[in-house]
C-alpha positions as CSV (number, residue, x, y, z in Angstrom):
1,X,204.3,88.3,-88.6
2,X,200.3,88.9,-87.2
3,X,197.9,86.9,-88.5
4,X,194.9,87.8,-90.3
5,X,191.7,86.7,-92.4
6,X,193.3,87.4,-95.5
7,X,195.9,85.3,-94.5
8,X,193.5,82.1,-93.6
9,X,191.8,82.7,-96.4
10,X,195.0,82.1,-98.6
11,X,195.3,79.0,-96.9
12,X,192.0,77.6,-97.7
13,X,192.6,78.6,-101.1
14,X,196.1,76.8,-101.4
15,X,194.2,73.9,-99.8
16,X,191.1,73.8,-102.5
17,X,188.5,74.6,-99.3
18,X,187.9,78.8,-100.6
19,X,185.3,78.8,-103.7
20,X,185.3,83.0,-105.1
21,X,181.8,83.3,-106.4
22,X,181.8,86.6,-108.9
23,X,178.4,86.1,-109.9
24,X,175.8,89.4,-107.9
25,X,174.2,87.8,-105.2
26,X,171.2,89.2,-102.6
27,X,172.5,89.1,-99.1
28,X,168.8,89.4,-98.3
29,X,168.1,85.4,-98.1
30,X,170.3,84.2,-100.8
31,X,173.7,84.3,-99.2
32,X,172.5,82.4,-96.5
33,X,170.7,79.8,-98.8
34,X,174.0,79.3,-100.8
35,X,175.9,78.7,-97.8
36,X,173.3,76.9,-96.0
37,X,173.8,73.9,-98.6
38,X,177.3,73.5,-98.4
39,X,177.7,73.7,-95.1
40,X,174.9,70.6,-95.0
41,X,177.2,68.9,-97.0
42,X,180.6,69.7,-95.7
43,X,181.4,71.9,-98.3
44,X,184.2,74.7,-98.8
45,X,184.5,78.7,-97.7
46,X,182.7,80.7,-99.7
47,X,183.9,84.2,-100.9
48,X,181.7,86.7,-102.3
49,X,183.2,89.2,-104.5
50,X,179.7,90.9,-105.9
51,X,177.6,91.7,-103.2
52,X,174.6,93.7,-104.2
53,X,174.2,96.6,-102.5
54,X,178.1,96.7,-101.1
55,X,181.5,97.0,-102.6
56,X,182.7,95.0,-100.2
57,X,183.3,91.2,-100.5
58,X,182.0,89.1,-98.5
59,X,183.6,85.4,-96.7
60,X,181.3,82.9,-95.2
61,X,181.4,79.5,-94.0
62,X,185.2,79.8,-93.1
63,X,184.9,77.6,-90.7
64,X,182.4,74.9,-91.6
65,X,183.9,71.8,-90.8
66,X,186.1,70.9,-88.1
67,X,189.0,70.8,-90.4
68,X,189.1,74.0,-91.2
69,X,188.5,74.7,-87.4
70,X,191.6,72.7,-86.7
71,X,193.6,75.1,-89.3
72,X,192.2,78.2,-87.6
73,X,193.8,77.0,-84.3
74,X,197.3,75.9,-86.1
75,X,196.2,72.4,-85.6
76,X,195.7,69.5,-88.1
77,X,193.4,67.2,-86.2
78,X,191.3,67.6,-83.4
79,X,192.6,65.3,-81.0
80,X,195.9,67.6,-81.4
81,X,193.5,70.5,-79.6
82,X,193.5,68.3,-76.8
83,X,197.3,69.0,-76.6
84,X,196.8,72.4,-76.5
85,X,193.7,71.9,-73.5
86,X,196.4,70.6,-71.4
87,X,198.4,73.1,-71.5
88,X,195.3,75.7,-70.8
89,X,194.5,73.3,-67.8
90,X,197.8,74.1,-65.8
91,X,197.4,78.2,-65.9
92,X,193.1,77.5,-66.0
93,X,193.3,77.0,-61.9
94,X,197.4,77.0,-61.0
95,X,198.3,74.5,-58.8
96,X,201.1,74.1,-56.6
97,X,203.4,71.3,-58.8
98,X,203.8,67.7,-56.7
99,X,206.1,66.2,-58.9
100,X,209.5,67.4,-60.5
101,X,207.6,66.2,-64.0
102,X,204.5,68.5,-63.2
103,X,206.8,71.2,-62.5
104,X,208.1,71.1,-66.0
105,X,205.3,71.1,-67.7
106,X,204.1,74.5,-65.9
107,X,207.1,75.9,-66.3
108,X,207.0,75.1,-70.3
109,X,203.5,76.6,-69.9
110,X,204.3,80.2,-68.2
111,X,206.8,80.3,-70.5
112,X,204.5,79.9,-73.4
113,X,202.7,82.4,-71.6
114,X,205.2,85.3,-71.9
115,X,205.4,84.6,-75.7
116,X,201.7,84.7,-75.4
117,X,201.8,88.8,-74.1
118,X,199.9,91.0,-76.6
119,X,202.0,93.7,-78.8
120,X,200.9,96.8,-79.5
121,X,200.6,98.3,-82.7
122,X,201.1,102.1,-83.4
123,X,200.3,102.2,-87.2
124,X,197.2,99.5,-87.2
125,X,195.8,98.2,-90.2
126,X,192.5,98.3,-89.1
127,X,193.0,102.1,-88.9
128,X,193.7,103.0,-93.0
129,X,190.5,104.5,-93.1
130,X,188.7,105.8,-90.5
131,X,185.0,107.6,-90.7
132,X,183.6,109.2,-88.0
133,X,180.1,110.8,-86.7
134,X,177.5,111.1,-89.8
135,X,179.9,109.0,-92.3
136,X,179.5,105.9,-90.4
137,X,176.6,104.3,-92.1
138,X,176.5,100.8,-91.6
139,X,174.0,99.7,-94.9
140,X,177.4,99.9,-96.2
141,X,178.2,97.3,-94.7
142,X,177.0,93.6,-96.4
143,X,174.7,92.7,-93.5
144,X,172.9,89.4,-93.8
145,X,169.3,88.8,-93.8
146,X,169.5,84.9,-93.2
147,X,165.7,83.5,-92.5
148,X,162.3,85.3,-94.4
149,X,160.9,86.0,-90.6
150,X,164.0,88.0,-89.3
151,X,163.8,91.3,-88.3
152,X,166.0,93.1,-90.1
153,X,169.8,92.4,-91.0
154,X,172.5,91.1,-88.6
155,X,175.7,91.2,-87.5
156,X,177.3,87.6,-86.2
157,X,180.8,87.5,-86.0
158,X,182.1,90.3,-85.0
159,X,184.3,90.6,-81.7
160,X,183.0,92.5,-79.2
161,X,184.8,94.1,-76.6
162,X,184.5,95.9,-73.5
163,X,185.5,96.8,-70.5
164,X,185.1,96.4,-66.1
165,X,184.6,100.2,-64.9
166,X,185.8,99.2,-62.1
167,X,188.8,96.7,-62.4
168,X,189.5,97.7,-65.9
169,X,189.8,94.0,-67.0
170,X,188.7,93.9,-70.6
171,X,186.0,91.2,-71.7
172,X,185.9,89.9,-75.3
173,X,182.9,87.7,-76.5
174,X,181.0,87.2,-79.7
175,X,177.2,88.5,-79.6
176,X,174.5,88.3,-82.4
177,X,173.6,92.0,-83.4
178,X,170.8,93.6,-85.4
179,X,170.3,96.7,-87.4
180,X,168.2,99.1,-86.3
181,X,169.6,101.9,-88.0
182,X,172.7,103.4,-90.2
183,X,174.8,103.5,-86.8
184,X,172.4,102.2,-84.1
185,X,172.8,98.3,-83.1
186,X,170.6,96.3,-80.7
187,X,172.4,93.5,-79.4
188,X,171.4,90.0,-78.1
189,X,173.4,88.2,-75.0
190,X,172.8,86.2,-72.1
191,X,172.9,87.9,-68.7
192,X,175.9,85.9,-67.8
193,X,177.8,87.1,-69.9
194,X,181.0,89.7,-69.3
195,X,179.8,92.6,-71.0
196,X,176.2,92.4,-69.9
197,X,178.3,92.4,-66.2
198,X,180.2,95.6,-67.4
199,X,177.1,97.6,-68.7
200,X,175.2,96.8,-65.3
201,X,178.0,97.9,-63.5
202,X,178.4,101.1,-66.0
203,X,174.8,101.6,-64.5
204,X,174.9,101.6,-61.4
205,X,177.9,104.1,-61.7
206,X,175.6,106.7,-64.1
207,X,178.4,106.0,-67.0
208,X,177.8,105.0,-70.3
209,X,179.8,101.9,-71.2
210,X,182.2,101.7,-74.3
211,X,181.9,98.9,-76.5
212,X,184.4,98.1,-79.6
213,X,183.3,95.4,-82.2
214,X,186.1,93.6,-84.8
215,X,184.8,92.7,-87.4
216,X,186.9,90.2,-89.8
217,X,189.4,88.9,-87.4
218,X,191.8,86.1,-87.6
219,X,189.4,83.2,-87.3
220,X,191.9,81.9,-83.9
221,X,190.8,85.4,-82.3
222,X,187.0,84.2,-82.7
223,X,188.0,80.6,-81.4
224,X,189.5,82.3,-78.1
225,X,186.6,84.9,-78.1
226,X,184.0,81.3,-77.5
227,X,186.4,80.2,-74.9
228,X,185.3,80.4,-71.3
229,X,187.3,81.9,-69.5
230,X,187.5,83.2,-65.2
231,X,186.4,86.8,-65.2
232,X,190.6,87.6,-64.2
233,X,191.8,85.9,-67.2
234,X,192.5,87.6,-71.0
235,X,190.9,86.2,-73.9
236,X,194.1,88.0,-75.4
237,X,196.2,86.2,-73.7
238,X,194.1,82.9,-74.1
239,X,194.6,84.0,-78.2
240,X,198.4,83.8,-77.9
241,X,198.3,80.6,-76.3
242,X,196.4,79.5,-79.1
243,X,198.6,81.2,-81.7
244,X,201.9,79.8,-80.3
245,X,202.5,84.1,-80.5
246,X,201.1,87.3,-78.7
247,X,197.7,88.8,-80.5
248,X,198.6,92.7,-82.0
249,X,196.5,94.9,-80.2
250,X,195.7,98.8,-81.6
251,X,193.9,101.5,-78.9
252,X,191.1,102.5,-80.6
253,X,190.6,106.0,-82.5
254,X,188.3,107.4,-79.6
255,X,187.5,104.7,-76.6
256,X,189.8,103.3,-73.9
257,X,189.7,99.9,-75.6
258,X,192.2,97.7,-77.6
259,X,191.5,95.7,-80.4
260,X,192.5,93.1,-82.6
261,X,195.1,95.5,-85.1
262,X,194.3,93.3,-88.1
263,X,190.7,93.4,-87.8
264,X,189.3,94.1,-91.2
265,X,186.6,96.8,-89.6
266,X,186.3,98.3,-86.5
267,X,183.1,100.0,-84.9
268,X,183.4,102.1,-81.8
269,X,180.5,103.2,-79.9
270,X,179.0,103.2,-76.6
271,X,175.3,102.1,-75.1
272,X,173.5,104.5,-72.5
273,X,172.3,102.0,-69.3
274,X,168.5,102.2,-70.0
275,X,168.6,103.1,-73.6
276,X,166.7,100.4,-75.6
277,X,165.7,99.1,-78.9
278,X,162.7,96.3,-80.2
279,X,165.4,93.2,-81.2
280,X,164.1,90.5,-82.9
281,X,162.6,88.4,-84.0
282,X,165.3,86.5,-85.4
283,X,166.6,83.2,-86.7
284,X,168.5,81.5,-83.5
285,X,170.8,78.3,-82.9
286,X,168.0,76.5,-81.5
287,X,167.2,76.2,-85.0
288,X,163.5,78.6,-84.0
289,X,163.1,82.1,-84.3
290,X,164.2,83.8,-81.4
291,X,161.5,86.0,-79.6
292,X,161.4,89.7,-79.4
293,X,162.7,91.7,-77.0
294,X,161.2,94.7,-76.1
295,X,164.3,96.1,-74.2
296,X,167.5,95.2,-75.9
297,X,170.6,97.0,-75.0
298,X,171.4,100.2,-78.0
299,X,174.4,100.9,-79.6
300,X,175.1,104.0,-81.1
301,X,178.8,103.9,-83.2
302,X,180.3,106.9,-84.0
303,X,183.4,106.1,-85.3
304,X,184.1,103.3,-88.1
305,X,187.2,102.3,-89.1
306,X,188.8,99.6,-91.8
307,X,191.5,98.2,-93.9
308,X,192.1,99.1,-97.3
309,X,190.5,96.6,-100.0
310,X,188.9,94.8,-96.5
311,X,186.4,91.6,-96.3
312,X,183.7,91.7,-94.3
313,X,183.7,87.9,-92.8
314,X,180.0,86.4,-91.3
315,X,177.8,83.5,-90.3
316,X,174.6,82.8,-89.3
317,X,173.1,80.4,-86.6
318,X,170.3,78.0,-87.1
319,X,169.8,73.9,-86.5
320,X,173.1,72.4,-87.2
321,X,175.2,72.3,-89.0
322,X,176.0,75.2,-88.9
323,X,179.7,77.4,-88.1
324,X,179.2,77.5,-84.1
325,X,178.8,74.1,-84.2
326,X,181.9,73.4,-86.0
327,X,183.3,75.5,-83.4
328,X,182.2,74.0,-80.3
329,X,183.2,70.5,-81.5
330,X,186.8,71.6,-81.8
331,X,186.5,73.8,-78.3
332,X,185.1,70.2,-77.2
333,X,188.2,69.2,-77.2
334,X,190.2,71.8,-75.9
335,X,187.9,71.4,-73.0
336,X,188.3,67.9,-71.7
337,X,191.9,68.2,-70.2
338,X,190.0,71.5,-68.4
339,X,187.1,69.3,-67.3
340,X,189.3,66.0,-65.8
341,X,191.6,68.6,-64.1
342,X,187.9,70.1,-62.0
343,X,186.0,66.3,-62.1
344,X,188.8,64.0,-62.1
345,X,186.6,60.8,-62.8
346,X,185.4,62.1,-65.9
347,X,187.9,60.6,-68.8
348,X,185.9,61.6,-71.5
349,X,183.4,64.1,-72.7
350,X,181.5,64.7,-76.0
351,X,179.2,67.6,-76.7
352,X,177.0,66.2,-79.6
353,X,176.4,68.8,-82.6
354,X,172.4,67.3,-83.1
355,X,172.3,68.4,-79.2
356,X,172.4,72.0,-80.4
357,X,176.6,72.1,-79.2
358,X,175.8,72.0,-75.0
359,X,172.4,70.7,-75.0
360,X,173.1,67.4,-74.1
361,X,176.5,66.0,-73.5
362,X,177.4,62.4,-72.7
363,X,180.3,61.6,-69.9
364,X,182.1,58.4,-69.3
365,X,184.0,57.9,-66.2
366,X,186.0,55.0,-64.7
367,X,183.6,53.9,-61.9
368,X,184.6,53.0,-58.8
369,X,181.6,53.0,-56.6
370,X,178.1,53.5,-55.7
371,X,176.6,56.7,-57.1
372,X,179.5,57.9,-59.1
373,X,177.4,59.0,-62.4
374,X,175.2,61.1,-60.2
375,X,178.0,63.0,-58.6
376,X,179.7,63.3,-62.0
377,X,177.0,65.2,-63.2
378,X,176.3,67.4,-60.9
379,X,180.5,68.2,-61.1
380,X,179.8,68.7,-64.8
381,X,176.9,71.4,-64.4
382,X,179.2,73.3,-62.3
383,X,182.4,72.9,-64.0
384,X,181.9,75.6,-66.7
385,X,179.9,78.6,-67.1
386,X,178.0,77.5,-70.2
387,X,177.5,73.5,-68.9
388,X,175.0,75.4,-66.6
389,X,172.5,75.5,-69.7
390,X,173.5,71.4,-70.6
391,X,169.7,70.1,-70.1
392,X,170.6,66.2,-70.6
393,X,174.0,64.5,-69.0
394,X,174.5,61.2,-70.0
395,X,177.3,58.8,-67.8
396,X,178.5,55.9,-69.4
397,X,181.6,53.4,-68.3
398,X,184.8,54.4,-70.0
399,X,185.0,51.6,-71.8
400,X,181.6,53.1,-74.3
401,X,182.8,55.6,-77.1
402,X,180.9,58.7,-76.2
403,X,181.2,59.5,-79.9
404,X,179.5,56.5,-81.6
405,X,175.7,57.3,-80.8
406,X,175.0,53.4,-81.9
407,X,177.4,52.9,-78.6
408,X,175.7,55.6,-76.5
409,X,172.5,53.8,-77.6
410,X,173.6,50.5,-76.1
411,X,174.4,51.5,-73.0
412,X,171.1,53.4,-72.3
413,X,169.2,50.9,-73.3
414,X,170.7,47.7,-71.5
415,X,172.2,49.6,-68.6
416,X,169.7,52.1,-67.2
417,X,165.8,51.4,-65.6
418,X,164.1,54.4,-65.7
419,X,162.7,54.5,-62.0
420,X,166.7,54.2,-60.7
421,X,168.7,55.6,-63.0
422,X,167.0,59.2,-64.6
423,X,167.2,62.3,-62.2
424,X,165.5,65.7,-62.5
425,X,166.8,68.6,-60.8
426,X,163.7,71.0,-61.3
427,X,163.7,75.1,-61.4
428,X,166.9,75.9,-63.2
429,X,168.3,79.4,-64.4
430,X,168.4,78.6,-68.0
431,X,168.2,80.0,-71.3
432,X,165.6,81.9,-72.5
433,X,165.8,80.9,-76.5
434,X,165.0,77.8,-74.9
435,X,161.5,77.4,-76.2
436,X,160.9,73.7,-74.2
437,X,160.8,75.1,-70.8
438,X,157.8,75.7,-68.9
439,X,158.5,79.5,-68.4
440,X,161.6,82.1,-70.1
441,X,164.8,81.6,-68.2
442,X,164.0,78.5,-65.7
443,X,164.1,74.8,-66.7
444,X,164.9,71.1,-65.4
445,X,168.2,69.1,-66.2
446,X,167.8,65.6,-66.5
447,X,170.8,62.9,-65.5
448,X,171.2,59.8,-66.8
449,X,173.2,56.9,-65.5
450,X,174.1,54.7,-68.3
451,X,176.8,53.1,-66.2
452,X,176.9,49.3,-65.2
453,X,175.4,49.1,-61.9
454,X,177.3,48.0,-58.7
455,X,176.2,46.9,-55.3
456,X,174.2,48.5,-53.3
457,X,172.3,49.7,-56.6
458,X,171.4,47.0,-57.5
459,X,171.0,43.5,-56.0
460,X,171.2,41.5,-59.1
461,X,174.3,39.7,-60.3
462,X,175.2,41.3,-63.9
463,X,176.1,39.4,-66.5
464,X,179.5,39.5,-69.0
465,X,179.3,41.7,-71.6
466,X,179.9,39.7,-74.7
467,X,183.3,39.7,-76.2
468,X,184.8,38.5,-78.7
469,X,187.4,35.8,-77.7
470,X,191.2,37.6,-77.9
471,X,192.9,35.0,-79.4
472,X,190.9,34.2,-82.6
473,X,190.8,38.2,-83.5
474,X,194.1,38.2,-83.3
475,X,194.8,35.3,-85.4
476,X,192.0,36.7,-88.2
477,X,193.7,40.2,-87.8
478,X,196.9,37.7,-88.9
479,X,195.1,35.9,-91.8
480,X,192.7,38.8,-93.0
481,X,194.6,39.3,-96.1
482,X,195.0,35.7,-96.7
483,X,190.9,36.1,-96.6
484,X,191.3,38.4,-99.6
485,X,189.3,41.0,-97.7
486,X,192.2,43.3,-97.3
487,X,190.9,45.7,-99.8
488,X,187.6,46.7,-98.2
489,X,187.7,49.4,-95.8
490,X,185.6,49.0,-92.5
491,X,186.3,51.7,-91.0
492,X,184.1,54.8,-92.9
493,X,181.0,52.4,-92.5
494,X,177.8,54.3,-94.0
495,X,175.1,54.8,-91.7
496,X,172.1,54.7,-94.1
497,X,173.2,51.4,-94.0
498,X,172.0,50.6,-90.5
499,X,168.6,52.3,-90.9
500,X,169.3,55.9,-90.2
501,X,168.3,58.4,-93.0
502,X,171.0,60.7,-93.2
503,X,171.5,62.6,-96.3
């Protein structure tokens, strides 16, 4: 049976994380705000039944806390999604197999990938209702307007997909979009990106380019969506890997594309190379207004179409927490097994959420020689598209948990001198919501090696780290209950508790 949001949304419900709020609220501001304070704290999904201004409820926060991520991605913890990386790793860059074990494995993998082949769907449910030139009016829609200085009202979560004139290959990625007006969109992406590839293409062939957005998808299609991918590879295929079951696709009503058949809405349109809107300015996950661009890419929809009774699912960006950051912790993990297959000395990787999700990520590797943490590094930057905007890579020894920031702490602070240890690499392409760089679109990265230096980096002798000794833990693990200390939990320790202010 395909899955779909009304489906996770059940689930959340069954499992006390889906609070139905029938009280009229503003989705100008106070949507956001509501949401804004349980997500700070952790809190459920929210469902909006009485939207002013829309008949059409309304499901936010869905996945605002790595648990519920997890659920998305038929997963119960996240070091299960490293499972599921490994698997991705063997079909990520295929490999001829060297032992009869590794053989297996791909072979369990390609078979997971047939299961994994899209079906088509002739009688979609995405297509119920469909409204077409002057009826699609997207005010009907319940459109956020998430910080006081935004623009206008946007569109976040909605899949958007696209297609190579020339190969054909679809491209499937989630893009921030604004209103402009009942059936025109600007939208906002990096130049990277596939479908920013496709429309230049689209240009220099004098075509206009078709684009398809899905709006209130099965939260796994979103997940695969914010995976990247090689240009030859499917996020639909990537989708049914994640599923354990191929994604139902339905052609669209009047474009060459397919789409996600339990979508809740679907808007089909196309932008004209060289047709342009003002976007901006508007709230961003830096956690700063975005600036305005003068020239953003316009679509023009002329065909809506939805379920019956659907929900209109959303989420906003800003300084974390926020949803994409929730995201990009579970994708953290799907990563890793991707990463150690490219940069084989990296054993573990951690993408902090305060480091805006890929701002700053810390490495530890299993050092072997001279210089090690600088070539990780630069491995890193390289190994994925978006670790090419990751301004500060810190390398620690394997033995440091990248995830304890008290850890990460240590080890930069008794393992690294400044003059020896910090690298710039100057004149970047980078991101140009990055407001810290010297000028839009360049910037530095920065490396540091947290590691414990070795000959001939340094000449001094360095000293034990201090341990406690083996035998004596083991005998107070023994006795601890005979302390009558057994009932006091050390594990969820409290960090106000240390000095930080977290609230």
């Amino acid at each position: 049976m395909p899955r779909d949001l009304q489906g996770f949304l059940k689930l959340l419900d069954k499992r006390g994380q889906l609070r139905r709020i029938t009280a009229p609220v503003d989705p100008d501001l106070e949507v956001a705000e509501i949401a804004n304070r349980l997500l700070l704290a952790g809190g459920p999904a929210l469902l909006f039944e009485n939207v002013k201004g829309s008949d059409i409820p309304l499901a936010i926060n869905v996945m605002g806390t790595v648990e519920r991520v997890c659920w998305a991605m038929n997963m119960e913890h996240p070091e299960e999604l490293e499972t599921l990386g490994e698997k991705l790793a063997l079909l990520y860059q295929l490999r001829p197999p060297k032992e009869f074990a590794q053989a297996v494995n791909l072979g369990k993998a390609l078979f997971d990938v047939i299961k994994a082949k899209p079906q088509r769907d002739l009688l979609p449910a995405c297509q119920q209702v469909v409204l077409k030139d002057d009826e699609v009016d997207l005010t009907k829609l319940p459109l956020l307007r998430v910080y006081p200085g935004d623009a206008d009202k946007v569109m976040t979560l909605g899949i958007m997909v696209t297609k190579d004139p020339e190969t054909k290959i679809p491209n499937v990625g989630v893009y921030r979009l604004q209103l402009q007006s009942k059936n025109t969109m600007t939208v906002q992406w990096l130049s990277v990106r596939g479908c920013s590839r496709h429309l230049r293409k689209a240009a220099e062939r004098g075509e206009k380019l078709e684009v398809a957005i899905a709006i209130g998808v099965d939260p796994l299609l979103i997940m695969a969506a914010a995976t990247p991918l090689p240009i030859d590879l499917s996020e639909w295929l990537f989708a049914g890997l994640y599923a354990g079951q191929g994604v139902h696709l339905a052609k669209c009503k009047t474009l060459d594309l397919e789409i996600p058949a339990e979508s809740q809405f679907v808007l089909e349109g196309t932008i004209t190379p060289g047709e342009t809107a003002v976007d901006g300015p508007a709230g961003d996950h830096i956690g700063y207004y975005g600036g305005v661009n003068e020239a953003a890419p316009l679509l023009r929809f002329h065909c809506l179409t939805h379920r019956r009774s659907p929900v209109y699912m959303t989420t906003f960006s800003g300084r974390p927490p926020k949803e994409d950051a929730m995201m990009a912790i579970a994708l953290n993990r799907v990563y890793t097994p991707i990463l150690r297959q490219q940069v084989p000395e990296i054993q573990d990787f951690f993408l902090p959420m305060e480091g805006l999700s890929y701002k700053a990520a810390v490495l530890s590797i299993d050092k072997a020689y001279p210089g090690q943490a600088k070539r990780a590094a630069l491995a890193f930057w390289s190994a994925l598209p978006q670790f090419s905007y990751t301004k500060f890579v810190v390398v620690v020894d394997k033995s440091i948990n990248i995830r304890d920031p008290r850890q990460v702490m240590w080890a930069i602070t008794s393992k690294v001198d400044p003059t020896r240890d910090v690298f710039i690499l100057p004149n970047n392409p980078f991101d140009r919501l990055d407001f810290a760089t010297e000028k839009p679109g360049l910037g530095s990265r920065m490396g540091i090696d947290a590691t414990t230096k070795v000959f001939p980096e340094t000449d001094r002798p360095w000293s034990d780290e201090l341990r406690p000794d083996p035998d004596t833990a083991e005998r107070v693990d023994r006795r601890w209950a005979e302390y009558g200390l057994d009932d006091l939990n050390l594990r969820d320790v409290d960090p106000n508790l240390f000095g930080y202010d977290i609230r």
